[in-house]
Backbone as ProteinMPNN parsed JSONL, in Angstrom:
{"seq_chain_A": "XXXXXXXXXXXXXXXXXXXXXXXXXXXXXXXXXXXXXXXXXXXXXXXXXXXXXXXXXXXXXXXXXXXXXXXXXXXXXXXXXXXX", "coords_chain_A": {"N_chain_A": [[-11.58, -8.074, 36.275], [-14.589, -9.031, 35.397], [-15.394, -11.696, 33.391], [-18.155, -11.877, 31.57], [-18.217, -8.751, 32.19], [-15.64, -7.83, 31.056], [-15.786, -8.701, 28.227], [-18.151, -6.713, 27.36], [-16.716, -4.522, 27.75], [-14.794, -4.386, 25.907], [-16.516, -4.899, 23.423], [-17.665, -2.206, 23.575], [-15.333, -0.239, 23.426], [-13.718, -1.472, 20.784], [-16.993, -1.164, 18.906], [-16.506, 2.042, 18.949], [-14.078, 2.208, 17.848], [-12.103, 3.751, 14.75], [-10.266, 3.651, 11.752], [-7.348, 4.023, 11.887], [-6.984, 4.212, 14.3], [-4.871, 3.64, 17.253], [-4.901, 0.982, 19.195], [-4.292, -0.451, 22.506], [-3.51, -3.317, 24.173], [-3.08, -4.744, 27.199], [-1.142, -7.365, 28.832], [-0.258, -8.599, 30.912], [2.625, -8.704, 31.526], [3.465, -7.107, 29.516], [2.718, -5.009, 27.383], [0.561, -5.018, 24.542], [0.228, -3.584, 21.488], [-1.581, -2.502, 18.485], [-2.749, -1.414, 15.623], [-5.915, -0.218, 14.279], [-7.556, -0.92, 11.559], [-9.957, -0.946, 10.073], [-13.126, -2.263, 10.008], [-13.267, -4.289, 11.629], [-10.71, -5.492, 12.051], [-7.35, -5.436, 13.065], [-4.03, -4.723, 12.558], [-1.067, -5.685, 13.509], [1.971, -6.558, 15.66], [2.844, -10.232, 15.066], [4.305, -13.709, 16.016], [5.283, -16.372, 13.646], [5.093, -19.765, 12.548], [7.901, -20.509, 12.923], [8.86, -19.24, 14.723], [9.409, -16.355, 13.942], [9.42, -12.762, 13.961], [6.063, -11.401, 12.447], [4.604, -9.321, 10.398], [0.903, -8.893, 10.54], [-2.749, -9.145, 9.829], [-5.271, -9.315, 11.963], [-8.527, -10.12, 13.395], [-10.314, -8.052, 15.503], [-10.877, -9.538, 18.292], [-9.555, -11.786, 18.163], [-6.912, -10.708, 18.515], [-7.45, -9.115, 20.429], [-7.821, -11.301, 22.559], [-8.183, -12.023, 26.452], [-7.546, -9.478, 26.974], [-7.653, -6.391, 28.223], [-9.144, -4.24, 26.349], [-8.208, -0.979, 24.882], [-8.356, 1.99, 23.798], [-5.758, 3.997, 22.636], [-5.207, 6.874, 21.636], [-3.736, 9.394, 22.908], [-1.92, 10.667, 21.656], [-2.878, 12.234, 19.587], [-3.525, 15.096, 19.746], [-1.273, 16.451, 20.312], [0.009, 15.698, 17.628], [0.49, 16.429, 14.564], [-1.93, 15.56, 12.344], [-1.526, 13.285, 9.273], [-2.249, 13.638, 5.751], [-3.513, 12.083, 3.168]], "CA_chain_A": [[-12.848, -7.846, 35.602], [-15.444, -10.917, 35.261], [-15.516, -12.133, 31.861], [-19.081, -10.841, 31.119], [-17.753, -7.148, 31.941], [-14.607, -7.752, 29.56], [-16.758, -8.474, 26.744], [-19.11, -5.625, 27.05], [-16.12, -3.378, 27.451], [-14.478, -5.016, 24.606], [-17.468, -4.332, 22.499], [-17.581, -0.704, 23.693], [-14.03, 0.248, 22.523], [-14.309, -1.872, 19.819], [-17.667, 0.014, 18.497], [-15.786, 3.133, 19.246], [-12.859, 2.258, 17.117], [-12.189, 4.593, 13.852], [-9.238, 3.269, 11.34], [-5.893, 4.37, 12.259], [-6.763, 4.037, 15.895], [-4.038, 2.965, 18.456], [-5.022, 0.044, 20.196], [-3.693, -0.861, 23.392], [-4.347, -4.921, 24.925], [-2.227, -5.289, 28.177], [-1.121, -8.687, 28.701], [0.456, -8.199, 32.266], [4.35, -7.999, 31.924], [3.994, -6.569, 28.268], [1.598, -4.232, 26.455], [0.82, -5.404, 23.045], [-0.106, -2.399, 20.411], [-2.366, -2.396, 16.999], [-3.659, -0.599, 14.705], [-7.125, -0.176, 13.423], [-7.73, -1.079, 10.675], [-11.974, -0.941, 9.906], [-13.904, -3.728, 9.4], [-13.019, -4.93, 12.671], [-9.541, -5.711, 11.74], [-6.198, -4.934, 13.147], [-2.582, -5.213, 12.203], [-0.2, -5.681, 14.849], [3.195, -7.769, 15.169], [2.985, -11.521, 15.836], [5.067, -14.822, 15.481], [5.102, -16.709, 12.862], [5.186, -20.497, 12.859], [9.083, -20.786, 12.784], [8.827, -17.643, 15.812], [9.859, -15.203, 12.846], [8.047, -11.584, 13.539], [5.561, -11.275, 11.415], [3.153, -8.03, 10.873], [-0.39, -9.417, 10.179], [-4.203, -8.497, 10.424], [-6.272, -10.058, 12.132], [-10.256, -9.911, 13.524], [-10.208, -7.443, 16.843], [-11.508, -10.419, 18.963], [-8.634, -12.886, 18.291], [-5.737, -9.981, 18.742], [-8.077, -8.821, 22.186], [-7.946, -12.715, 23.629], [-8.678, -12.038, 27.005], [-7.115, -8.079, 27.776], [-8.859, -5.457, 28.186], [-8.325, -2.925, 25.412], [-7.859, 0.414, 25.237], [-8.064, 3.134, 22.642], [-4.691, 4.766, 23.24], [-4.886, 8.182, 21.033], [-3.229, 10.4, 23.525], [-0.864, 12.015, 21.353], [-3.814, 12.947, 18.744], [-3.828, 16.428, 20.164], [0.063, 17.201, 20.049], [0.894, 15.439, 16.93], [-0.352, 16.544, 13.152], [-2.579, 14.467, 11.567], [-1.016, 13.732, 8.17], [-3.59, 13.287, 5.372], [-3.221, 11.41, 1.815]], "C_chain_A": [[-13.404, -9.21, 35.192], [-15.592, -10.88, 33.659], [-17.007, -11.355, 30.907], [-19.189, -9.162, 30.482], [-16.429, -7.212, 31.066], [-15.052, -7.768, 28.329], [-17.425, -7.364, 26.753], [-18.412, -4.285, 27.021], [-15.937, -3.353, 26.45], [-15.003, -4.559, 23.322], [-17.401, -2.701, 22.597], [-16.62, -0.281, 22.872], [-14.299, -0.135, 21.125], [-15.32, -0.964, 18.634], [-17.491, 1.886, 18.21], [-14.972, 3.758, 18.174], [-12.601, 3.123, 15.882], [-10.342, 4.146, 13.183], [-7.994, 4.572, 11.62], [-6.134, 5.04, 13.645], [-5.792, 3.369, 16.552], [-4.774, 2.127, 19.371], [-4.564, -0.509, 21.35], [-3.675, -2.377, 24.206], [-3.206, -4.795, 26.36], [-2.439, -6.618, 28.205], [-0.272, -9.005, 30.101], [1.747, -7.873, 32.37], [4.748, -7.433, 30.622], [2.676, -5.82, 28.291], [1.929, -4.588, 24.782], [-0.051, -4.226, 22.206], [-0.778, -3.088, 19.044], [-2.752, -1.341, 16.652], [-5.123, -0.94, 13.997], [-7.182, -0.221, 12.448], [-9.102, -1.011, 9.279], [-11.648, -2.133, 9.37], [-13.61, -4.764, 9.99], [-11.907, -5.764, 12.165], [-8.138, -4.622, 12.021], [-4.696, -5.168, 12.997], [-1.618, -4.402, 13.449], [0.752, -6.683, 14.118], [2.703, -9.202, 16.112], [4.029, -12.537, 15.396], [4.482, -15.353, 14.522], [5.232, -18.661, 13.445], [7.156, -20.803, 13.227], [9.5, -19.598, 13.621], [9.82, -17.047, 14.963], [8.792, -14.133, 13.166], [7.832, -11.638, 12.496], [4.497, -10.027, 11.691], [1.938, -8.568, 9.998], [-1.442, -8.447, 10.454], [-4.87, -9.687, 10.529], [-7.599, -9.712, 13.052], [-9.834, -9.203, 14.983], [-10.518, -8.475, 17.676], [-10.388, -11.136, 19.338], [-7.151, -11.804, 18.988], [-6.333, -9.353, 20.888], [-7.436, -9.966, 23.274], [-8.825, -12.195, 24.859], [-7.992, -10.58, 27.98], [-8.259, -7.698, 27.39], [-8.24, -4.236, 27.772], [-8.511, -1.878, 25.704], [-7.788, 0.855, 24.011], [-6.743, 4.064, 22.917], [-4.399, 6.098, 21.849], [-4.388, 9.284, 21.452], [-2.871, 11.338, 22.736], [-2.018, 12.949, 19.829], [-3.724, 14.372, 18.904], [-2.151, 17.099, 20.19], [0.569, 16.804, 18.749], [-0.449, 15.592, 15.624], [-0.392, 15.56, 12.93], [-1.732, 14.323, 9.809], [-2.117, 12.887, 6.411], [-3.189, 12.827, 3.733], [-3.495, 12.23, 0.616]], "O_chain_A": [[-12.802, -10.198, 34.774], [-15.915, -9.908, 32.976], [-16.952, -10.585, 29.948], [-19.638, -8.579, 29.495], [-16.389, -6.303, 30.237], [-14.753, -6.955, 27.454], [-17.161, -6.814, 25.684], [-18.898, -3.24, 26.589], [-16.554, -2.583, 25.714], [-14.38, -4.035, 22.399], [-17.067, -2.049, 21.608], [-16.872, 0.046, 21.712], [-14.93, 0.58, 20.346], [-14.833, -0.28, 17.734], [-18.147, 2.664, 17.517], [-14.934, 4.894, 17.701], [-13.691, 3.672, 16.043], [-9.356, 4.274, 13.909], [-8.052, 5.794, 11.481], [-5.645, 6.098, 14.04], [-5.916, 2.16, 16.355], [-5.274, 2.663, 20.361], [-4.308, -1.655, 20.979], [-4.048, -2.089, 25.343], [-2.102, -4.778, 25.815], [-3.47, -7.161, 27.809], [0.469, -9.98, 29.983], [2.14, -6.966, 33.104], [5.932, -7.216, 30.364], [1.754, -6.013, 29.085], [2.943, -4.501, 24.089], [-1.229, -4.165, 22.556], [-0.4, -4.198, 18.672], [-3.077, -0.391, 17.365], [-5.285, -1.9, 13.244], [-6.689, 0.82, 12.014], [-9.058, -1.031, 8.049], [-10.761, -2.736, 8.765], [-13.573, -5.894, 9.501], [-12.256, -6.891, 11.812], [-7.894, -3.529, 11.508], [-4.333, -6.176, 13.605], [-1.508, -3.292, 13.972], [0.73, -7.28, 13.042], [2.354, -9.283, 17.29], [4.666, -12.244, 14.385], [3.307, -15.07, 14.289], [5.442, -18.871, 14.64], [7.288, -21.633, 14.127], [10.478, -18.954, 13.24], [11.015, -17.2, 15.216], [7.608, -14.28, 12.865], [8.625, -11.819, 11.572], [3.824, -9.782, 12.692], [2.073, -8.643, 8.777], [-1.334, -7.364, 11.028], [-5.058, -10.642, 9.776], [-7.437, -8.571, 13.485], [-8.992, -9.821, 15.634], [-10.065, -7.761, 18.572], [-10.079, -11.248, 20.525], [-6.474, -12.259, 19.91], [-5.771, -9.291, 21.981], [-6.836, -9.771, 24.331], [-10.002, -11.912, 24.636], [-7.919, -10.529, 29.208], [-9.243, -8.086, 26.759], [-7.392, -3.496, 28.269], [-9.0, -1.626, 26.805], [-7.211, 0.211, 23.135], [-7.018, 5.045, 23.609], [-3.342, 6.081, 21.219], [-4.425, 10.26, 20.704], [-3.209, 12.519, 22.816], [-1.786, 14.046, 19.321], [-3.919, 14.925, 17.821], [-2.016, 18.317, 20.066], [1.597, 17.406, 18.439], [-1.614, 15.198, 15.594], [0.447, 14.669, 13.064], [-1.406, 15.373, 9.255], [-2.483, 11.717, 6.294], [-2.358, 13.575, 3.217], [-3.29, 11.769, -0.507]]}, "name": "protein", "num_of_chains": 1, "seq": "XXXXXXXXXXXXXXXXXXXXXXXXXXXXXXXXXXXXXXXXXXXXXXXXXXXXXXXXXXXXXXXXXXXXXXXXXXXXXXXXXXXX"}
């Protein structure tokens, strides 16, 4: 996908998004996962400086780089919602 059409998907999903969405980024020999968070913010796992996992949030854009995301809510429909 040409860079142009990655962004405008990007944005699509993105716009889409609704907190405690499953995010999906492929990254070719991994799939990296997030969570939604609103306010265009998601928490996912990353390294740390001293490569220690760390679970952070950060801006949908920077956690995107250059995959092409995905809303991955499949199991929405087999699994109860559980509500606060």
């Amino acid at each position: 996908m040409n860079p142009v059409s990655l962004k405008v998907h990007n944005q699509a999903v993105h716009s889409s998004l609704e907190k405690g969405d499953i995010v999906r980024f492929p990254r070719g020999i991994y799939d990296h996962f997030g969570i939604y968070n609103g306010g265009g913010k998601i928490i996912h796992m990353d390294k740390d400086k001293e490569n220690k996992i760390i679970v952070r949030e950060d801006e949908f854009d920077k956690v995107c780089k250059n995959s092409k995301a995905e809303k991955c809510n499949y199991l929405d429909d087999i699994c109860r919602q559980v509500k606060n």
